[in-house]
N, CA, C and O atoms as CSV, one atom per row, in Angstrom:
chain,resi,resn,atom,element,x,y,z
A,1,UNK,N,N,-135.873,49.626,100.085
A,1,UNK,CA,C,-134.531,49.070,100.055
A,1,UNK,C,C,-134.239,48.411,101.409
A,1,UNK,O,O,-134.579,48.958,102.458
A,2,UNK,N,N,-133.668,47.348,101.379
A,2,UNK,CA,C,-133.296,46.576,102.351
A,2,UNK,C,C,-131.867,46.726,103.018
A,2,UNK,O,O,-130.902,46.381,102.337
A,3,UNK,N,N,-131.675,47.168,104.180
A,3,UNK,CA,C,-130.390,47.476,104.614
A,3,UNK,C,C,-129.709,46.326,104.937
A,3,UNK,O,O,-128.549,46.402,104.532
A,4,UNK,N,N,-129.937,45.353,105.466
A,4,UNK,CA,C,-129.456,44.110,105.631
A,4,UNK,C,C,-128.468,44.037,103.916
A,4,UNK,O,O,-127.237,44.012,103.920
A,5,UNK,N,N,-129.127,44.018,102.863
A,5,UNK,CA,C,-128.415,43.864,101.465
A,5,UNK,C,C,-127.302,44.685,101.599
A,5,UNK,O,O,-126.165,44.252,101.406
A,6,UNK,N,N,-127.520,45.764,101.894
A,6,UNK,CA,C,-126.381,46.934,101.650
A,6,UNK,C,C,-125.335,46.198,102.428
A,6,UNK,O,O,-124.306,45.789,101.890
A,7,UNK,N,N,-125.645,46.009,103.886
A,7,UNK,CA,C,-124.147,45.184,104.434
A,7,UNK,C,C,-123.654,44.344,104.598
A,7,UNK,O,O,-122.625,44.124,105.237
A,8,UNK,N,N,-124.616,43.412,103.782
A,8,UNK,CA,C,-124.019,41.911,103.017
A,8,UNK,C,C,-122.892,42.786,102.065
A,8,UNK,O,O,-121.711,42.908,102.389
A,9,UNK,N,N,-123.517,43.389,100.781
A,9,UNK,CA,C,-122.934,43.923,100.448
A,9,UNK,C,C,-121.471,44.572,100.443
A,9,UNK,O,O,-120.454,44.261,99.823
A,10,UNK,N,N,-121.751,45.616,101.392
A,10,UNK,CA,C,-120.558,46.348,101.968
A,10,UNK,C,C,-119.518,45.071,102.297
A,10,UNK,O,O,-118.472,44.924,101.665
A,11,UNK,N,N,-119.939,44.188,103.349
A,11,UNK,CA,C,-118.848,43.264,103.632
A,11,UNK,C,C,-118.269,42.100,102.264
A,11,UNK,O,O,-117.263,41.394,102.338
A,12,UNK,N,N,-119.320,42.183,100.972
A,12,UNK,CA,C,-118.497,41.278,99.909
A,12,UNK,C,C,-117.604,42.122,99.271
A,12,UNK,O,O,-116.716,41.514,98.674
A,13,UNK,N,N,-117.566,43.082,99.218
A,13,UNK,CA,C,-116.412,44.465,99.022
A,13,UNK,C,C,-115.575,44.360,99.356
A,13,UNK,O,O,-114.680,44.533,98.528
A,14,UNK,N,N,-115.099,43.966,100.941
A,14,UNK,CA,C,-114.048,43.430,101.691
A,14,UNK,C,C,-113.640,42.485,102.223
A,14,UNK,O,O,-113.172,42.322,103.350
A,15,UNK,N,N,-113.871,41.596,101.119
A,15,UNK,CA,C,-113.999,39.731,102.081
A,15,UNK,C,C,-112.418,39.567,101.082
A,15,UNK,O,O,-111.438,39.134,101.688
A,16,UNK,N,N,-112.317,39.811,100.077
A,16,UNK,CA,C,-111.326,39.796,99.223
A,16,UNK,C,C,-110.062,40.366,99.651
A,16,UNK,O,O,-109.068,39.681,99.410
A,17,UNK,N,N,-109.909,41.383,100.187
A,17,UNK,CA,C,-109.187,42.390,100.931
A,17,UNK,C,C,-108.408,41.351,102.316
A,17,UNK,O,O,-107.301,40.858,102.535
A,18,UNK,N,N,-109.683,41.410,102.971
A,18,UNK,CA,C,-109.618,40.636,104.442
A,18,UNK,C,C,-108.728,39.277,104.191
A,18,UNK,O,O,-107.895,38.981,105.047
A,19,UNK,N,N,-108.893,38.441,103.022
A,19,UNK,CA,C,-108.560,37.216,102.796
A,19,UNK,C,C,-107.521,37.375,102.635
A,19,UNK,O,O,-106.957,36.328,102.955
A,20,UNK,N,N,-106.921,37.985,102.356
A,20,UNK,CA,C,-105.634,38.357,101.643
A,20,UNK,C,C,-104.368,38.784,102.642
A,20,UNK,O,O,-103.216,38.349,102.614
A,21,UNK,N,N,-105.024,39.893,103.638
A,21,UNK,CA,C,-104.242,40.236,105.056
A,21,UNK,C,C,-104.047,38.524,105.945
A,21,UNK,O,O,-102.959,38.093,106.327
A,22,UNK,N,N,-105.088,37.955,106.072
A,22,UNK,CA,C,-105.299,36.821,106.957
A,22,UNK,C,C,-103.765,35.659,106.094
A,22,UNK,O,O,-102.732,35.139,106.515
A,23,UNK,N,N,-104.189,35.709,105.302
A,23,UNK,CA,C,-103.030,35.062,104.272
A,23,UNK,C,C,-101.859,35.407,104.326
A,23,UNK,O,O,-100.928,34.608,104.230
A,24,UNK,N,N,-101.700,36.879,104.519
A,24,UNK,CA,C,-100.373,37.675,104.612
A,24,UNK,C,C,-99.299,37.458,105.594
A,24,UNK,O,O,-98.152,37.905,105.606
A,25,UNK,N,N,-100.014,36.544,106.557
A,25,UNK,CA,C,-99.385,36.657,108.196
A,25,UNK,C,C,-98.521,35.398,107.606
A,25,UNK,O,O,-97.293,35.461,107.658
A,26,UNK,N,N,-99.019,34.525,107.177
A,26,UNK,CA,C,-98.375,33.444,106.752
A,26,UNK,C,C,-99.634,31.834,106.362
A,26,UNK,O,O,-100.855,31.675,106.374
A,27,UNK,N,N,-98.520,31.028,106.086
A,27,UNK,CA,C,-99.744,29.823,105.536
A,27,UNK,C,C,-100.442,29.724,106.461
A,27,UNK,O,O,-100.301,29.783,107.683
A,28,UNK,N,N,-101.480,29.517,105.567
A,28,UNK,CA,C,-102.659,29.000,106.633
A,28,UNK,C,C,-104.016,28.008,105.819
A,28,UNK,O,O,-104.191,27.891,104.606
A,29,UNK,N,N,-104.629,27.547,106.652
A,29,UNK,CA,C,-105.698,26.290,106.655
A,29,UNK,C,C,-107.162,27.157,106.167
A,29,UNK,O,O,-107.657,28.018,106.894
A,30,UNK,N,N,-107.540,26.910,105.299
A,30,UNK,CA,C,-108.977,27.299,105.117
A,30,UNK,C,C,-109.528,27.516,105.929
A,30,UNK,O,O,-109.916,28.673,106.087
A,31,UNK,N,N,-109.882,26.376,106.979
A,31,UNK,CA,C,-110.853,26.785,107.801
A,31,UNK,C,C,-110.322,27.833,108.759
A,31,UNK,O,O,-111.117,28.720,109.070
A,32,UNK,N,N,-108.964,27.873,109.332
A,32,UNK,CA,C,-108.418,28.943,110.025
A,32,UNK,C,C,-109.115,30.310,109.240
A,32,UNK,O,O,-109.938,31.050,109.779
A,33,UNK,N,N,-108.718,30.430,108.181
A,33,UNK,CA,C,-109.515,31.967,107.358
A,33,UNK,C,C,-110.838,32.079,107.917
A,33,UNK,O,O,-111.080,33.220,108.310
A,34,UNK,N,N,-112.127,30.922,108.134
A,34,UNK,CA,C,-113.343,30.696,107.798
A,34,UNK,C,C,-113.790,31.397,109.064
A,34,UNK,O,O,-114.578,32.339,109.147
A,35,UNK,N,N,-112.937,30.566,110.349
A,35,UNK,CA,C,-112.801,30.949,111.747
A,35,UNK,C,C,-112.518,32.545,112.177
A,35,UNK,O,O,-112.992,32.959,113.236
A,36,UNK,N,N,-111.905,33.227,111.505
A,36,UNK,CA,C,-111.116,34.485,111.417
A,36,UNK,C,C,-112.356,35.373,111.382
A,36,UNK,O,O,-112.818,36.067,112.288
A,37,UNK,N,N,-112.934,35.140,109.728
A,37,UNK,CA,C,-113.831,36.186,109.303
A,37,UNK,C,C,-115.189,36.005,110.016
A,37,UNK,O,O,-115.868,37.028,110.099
A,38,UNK,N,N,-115.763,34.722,110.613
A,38,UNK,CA,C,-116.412,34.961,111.019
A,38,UNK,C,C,-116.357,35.994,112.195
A,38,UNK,O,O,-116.908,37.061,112.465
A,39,UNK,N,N,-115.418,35.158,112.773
A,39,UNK,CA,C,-115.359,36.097,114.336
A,39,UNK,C,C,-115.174,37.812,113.966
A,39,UNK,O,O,-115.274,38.800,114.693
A,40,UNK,N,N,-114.957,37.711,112.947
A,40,UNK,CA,C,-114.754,39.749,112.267
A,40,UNK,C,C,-116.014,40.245,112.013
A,40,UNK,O,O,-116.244,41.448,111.893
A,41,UNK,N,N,-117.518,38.661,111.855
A,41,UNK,CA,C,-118.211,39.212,111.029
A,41,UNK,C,C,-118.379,39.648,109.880
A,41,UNK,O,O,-119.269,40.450,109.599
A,42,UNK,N,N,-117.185,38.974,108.700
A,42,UNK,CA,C,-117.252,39.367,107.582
A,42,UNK,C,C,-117.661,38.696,106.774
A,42,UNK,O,O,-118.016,39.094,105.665
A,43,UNK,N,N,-117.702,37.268,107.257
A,43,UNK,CA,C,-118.243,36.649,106.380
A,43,UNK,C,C,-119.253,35.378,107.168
A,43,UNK,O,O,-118.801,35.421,108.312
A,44,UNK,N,N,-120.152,34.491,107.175
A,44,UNK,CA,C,-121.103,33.903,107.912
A,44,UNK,C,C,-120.892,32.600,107.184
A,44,UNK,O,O,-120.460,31.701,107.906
A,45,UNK,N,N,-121.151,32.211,105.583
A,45,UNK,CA,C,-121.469,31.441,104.789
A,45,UNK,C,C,-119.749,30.992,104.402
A,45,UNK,O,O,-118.783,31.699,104.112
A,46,UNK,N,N,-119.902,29.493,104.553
A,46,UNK,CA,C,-118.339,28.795,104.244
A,46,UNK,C,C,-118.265,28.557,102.790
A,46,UNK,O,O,-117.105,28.503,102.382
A,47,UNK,N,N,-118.968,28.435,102.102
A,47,UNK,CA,C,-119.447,28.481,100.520
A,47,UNK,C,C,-118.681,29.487,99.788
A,47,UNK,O,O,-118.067,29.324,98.734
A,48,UNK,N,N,-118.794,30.508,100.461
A,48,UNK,CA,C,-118.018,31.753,99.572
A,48,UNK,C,C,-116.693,31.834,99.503
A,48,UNK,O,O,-116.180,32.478,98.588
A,49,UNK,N,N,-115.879,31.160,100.509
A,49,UNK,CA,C,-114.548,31.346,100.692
A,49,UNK,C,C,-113.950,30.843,99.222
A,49,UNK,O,O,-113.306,31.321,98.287
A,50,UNK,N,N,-114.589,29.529,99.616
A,50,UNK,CA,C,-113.367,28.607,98.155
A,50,UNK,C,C,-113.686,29.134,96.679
A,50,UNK,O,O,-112.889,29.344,95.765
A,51,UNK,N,N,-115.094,29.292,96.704
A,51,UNK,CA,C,-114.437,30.298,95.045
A,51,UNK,C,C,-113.580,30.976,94.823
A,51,UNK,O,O,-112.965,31.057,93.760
A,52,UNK,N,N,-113.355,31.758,96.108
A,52,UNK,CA,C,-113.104,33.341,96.076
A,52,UNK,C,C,-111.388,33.049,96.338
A,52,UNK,O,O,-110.533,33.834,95.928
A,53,UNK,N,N,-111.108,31.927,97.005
A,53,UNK,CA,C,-109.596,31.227,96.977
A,53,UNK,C,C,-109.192,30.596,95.457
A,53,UNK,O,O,-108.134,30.773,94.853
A,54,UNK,N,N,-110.193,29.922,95.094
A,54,UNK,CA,C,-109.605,29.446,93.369
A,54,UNK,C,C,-109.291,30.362,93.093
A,54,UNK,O,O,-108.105,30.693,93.078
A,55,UNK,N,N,-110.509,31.294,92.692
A,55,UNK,CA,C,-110.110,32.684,91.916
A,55,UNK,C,C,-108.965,33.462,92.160
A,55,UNK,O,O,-108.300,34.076,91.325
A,56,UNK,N,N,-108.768,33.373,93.523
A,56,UNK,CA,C,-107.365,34.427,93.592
A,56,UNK,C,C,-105.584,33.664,93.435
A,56,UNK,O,O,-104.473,34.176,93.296
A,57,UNK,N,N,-106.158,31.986,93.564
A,57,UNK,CA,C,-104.750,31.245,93.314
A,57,UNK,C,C,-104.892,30.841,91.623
A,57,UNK,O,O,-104.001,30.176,91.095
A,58,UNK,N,N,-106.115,31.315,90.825
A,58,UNK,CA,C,-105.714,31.208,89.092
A,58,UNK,C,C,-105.292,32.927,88.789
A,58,UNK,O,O,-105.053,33.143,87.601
A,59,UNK,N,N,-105.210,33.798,89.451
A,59,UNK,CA,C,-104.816,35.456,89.231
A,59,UNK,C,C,-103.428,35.292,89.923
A,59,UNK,O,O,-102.619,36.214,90.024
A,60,UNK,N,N,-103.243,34.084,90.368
A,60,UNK,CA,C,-101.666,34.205,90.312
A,60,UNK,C,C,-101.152,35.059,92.161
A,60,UNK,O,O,-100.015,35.240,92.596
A,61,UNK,N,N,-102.373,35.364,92.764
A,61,UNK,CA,C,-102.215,35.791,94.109
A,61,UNK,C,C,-101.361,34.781,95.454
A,61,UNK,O,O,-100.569,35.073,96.350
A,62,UNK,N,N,-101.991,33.566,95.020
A,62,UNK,CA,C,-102.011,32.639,96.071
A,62,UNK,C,C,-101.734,31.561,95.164
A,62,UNK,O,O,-102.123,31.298,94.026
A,63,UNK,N,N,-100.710,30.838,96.235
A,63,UNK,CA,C,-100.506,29.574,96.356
A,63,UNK,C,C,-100.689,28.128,97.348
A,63,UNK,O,O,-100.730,28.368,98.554
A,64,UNK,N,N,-100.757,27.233,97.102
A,64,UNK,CA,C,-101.024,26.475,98.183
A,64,UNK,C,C,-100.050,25.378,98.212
A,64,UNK,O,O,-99.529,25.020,97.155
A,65,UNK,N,N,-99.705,24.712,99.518
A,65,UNK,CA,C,-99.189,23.385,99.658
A,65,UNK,C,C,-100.167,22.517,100.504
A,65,UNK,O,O,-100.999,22.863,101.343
A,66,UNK,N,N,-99.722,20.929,99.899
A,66,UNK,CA,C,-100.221,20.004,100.914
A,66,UNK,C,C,-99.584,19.571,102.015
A,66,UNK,O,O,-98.395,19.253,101.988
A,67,UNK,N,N,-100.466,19.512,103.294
A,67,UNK,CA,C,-100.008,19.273,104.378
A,67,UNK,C,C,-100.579,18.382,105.120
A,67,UNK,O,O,-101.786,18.529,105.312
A,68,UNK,N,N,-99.890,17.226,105.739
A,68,UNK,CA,C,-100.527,15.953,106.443
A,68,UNK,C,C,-101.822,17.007,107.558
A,68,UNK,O,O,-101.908,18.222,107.731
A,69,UNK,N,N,-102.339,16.277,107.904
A,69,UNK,CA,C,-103.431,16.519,109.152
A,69,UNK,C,C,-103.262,15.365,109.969
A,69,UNK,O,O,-103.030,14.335,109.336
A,70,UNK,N,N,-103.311,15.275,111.082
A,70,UNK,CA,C,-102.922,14.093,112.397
A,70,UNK,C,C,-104.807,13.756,112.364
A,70,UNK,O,O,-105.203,12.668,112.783
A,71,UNK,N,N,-105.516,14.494,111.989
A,71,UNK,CA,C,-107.094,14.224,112.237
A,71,UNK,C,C,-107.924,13.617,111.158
A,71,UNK,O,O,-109.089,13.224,111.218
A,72,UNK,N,N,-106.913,13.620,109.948
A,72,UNK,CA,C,-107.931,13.036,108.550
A,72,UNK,C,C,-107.141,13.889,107.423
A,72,UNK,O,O,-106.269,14.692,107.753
A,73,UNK,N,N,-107.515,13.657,106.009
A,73,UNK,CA,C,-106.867,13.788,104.644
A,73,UNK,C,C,-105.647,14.799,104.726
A,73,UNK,O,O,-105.686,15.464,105.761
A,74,UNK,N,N,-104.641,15.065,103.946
A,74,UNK,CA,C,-104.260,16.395,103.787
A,74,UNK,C,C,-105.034,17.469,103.552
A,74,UNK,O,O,-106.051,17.634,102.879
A,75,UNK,N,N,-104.185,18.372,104.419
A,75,UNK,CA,C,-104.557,19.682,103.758
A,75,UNK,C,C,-104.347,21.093,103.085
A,75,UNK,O,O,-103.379,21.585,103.665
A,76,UNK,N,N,-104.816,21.983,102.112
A,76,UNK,CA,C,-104.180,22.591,101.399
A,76,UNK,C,C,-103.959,24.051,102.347
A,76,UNK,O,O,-104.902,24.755,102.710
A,77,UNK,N,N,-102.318,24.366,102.694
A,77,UNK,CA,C,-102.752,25.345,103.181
A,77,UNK,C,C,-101.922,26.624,101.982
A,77,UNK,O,O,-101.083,26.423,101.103
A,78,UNK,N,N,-102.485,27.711,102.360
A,78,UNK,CA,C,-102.555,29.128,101.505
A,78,UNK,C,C,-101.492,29.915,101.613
A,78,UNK,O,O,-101.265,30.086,102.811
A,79,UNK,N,N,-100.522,30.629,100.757
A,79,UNK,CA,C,-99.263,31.633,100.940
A,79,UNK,C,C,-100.044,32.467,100.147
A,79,UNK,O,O,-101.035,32.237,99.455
A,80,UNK,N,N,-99.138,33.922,100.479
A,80,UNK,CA,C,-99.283,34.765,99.031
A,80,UNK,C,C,-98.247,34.151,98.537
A,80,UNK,O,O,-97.531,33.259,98.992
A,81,UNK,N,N,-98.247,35.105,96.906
A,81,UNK,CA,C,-97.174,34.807,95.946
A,81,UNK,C,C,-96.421,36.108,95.722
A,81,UNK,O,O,-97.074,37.151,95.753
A,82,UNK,N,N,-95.077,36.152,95.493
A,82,UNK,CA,C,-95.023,37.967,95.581
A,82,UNK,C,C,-95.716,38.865,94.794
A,82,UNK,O,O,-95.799,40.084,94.938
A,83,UNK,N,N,-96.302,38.012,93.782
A,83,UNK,CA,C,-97.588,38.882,93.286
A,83,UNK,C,C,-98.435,39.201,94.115
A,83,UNK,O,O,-98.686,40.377,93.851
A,84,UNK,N,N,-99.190,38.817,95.169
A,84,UNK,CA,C,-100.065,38.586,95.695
A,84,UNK,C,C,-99.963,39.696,96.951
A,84,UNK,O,O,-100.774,40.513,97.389
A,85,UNK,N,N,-98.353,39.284,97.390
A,85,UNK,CA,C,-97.922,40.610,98.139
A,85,UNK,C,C,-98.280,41.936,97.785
A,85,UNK,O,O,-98.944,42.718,98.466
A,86,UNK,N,N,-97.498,42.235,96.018
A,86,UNK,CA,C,-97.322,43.344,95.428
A,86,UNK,C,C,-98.757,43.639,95.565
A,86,UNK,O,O,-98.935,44.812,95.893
A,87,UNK,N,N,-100.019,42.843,95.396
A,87,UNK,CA,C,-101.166,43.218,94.848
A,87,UNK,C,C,-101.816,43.880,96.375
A,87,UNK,O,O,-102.361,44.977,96.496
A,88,UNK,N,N,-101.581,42.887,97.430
A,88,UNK,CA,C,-102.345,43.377,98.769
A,88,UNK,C,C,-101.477,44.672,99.161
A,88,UNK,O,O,-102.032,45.618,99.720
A,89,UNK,N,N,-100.303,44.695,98.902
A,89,UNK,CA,C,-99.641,46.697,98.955
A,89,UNK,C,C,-100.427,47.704,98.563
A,89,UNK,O,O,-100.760,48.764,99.094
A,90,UNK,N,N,-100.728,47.058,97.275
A,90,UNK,CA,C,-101.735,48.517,96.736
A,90,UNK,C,C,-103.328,48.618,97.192
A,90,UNK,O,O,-104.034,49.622,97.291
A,91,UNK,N,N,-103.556,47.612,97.367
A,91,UNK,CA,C,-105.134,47.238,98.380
A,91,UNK,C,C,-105.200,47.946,99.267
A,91,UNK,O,O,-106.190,48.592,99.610
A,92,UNK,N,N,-103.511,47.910,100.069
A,92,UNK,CA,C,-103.597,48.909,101.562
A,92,UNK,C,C,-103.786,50.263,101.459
A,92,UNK,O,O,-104.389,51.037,102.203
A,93,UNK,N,N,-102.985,50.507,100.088
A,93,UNK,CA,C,-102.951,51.957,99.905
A,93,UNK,C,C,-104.563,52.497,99.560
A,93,UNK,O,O,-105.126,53.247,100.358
A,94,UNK,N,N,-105.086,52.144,98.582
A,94,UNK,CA,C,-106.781,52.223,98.516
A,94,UNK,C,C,-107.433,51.893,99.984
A,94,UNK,O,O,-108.473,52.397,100.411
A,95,UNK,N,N,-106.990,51.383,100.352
A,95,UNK,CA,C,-107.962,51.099,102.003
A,95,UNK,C,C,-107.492,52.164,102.509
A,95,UNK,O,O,-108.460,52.923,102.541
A,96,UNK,N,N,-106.552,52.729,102.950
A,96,UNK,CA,C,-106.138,53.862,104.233
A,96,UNK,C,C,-106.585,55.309,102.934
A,96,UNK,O,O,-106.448,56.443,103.395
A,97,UNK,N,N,-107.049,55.214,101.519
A,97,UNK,CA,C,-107.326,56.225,100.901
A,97,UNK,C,C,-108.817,56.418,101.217
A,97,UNK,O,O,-109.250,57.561,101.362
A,98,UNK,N,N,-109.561,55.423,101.321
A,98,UNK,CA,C,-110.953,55.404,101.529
A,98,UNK,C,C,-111.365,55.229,102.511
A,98,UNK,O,O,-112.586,55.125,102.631
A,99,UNK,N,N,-110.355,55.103,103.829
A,99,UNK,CA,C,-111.007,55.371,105.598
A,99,UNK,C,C,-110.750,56.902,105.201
A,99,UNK,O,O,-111.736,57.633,105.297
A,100,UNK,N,N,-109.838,57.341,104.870
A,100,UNK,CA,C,-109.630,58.889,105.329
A,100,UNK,C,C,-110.670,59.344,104.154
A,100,UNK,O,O,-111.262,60.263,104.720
A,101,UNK,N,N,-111.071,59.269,103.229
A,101,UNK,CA,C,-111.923,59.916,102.170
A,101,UNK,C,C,-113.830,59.582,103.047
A,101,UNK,O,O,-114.729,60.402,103.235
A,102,UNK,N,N,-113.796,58.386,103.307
A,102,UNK,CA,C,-114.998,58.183,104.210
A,102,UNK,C,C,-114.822,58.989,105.565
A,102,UNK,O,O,-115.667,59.785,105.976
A,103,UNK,N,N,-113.976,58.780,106.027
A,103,UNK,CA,C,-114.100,60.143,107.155
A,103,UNK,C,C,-114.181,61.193,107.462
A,103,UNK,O,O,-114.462,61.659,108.566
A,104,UNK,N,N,-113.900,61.777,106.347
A,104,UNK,CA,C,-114.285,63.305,106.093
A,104,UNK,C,C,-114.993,63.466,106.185
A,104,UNK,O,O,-115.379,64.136,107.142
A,105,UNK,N,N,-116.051,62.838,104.962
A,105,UNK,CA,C,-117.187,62.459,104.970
A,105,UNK,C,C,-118.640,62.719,105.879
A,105,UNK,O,O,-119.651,63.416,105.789
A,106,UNK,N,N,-118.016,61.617,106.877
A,106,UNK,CA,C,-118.695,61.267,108.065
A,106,UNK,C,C,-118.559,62.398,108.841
A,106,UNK,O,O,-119.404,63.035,109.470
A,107,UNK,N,N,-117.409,62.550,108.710
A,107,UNK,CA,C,-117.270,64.117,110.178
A,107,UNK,C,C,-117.911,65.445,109.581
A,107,UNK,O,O,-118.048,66.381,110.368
A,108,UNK,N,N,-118.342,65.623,108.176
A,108,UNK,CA,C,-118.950,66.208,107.853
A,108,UNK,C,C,-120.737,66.269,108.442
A,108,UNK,O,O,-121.498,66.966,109.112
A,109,UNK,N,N,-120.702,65.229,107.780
A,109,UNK,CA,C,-122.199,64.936,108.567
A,109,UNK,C,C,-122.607,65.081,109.571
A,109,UNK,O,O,-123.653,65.727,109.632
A,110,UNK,N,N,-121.960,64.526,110.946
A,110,UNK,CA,C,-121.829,64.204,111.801
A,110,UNK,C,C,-121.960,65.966,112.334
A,110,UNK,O,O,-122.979,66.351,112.909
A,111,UNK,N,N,-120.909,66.814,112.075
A,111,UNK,CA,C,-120.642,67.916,112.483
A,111,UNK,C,C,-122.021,68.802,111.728
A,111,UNK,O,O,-122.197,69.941,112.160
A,112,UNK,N,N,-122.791,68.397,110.843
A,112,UNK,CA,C,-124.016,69.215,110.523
A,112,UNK,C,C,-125.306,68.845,111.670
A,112,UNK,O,O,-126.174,69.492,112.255
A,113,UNK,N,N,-124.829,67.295,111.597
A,113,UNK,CA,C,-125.532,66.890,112.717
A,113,UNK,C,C,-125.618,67.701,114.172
A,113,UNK,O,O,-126.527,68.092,114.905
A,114,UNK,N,N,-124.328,67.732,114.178
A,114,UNK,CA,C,-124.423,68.683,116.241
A,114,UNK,C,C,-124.634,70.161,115.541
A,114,UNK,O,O,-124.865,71.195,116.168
A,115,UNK,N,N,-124.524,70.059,114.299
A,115,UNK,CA,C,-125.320,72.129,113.958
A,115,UNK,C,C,-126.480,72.242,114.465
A,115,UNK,O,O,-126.927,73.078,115.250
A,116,UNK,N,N,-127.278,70.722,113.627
A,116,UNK,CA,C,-128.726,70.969,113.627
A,116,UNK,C,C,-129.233,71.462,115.248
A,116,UNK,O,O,-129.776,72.504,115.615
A,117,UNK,N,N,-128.806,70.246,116.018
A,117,UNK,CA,C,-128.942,69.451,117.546
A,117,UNK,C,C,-128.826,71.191,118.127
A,117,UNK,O,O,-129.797,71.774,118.608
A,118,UNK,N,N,-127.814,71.659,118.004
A,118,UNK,CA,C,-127.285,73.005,118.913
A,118,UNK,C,C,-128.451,74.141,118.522
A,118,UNK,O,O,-128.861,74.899,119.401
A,119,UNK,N,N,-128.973,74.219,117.126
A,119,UNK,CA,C,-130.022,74.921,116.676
A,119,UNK,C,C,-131.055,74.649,117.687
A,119,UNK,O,O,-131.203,75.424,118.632
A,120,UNK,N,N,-131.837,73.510,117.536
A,120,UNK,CA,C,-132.835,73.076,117.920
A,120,UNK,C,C,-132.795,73.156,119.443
A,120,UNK,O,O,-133.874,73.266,120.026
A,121,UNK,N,N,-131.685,73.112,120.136
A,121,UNK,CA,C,-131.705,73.086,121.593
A,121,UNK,C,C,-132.185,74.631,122.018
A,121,UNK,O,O,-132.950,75.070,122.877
A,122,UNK,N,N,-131.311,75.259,120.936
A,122,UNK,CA,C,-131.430,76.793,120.837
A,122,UNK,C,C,-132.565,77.696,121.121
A,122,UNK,O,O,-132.789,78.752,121.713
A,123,UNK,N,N,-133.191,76.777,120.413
A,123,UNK,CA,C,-134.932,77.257,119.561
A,123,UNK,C,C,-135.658,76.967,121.117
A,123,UNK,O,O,-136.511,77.742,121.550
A,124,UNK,N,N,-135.187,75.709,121.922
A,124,UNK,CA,C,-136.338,74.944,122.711
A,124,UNK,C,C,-135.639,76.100,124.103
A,124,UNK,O,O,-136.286,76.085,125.150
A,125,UNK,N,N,-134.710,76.781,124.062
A,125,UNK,CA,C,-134.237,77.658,125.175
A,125,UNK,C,C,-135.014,78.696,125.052
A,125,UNK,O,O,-135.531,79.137,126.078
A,126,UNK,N,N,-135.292,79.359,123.721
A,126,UNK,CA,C,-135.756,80.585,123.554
A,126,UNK,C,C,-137.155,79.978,124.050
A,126,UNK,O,O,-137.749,80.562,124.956
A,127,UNK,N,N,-137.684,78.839,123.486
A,127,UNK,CA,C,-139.243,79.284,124.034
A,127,UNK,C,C,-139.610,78.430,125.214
A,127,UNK,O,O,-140.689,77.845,125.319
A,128,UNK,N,N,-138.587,78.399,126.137
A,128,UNK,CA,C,-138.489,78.143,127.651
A,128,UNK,C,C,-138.891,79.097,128.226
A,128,UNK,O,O,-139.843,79.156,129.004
A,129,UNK,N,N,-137.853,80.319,127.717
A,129,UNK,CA,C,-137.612,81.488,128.532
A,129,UNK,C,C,-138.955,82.395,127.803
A,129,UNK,O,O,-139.416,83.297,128.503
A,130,UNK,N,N,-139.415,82.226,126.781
A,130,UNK,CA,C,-140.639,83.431,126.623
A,130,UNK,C,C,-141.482,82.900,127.532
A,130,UNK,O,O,-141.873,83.898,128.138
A,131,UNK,N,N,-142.104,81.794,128.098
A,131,UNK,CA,C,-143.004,80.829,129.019
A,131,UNK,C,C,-142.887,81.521,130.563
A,131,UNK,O,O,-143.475,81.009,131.516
């Protein structure tokens, strides 16, 4: 298994999420989003955005207006819709449900982890001292 996949992965899980907060602040320019996620690292490839914008302005999430550009064509920039609001509310609530459900988690592990570590240091004391 390829780990690289898993966190392509992991991050197409939350590119939808992410798009949506970035949107939330207020209108904004595609490429402003494009600029955003990269610098988050969430997303690399500019290809993926605009599906993933149709798709969420035909679900009724997002809307767009046209806006002159001083540099070349109009351009479309992005609102939520109060659907879109209502919908990224409950997104938040599943997100702050699944940091704290993943953290348990982790601190579980983590804390078997310094079991093991404290064992093993344990073990390497005892046969210091029989030496």
């Amino acid at each position: 298994m390829n780990v690289e996949n898993t966190q392509v992965q992991m991050r197409k899980g939350i590119l939808e999420f992410c798009i949506l907060h970035i949107i939330s602040r207020g209108e904004v320019y595609s490429s402003d989003i494009i600029r955003e996620l990269k610098e988050a690292r969430i997303i690399v490839v500019e290809g993926t955005l605009y599906p993933l914008l149709t798709r969420l302005r035909k679900s009724g999430l997002l809307d767009y207006t046209w806006k002159e550009s001083p540099s070349g064509p109009p351009q479309k920039h992005y609102q939520l819709t109060p659907q879109g609001k209502d919908f990224l509310e409950k997104l938040n609530e599943t997100w702050l449900e699944l940091v704290e459900s993943t953290t348990l988690i982790i601190r579980k592990s983590q804390s078997q982890a310094l079991v093991q570590l404290t064992q093993i240091q344990l073990e390497a004391l005892k046969i210091k001292r029989n030496l």
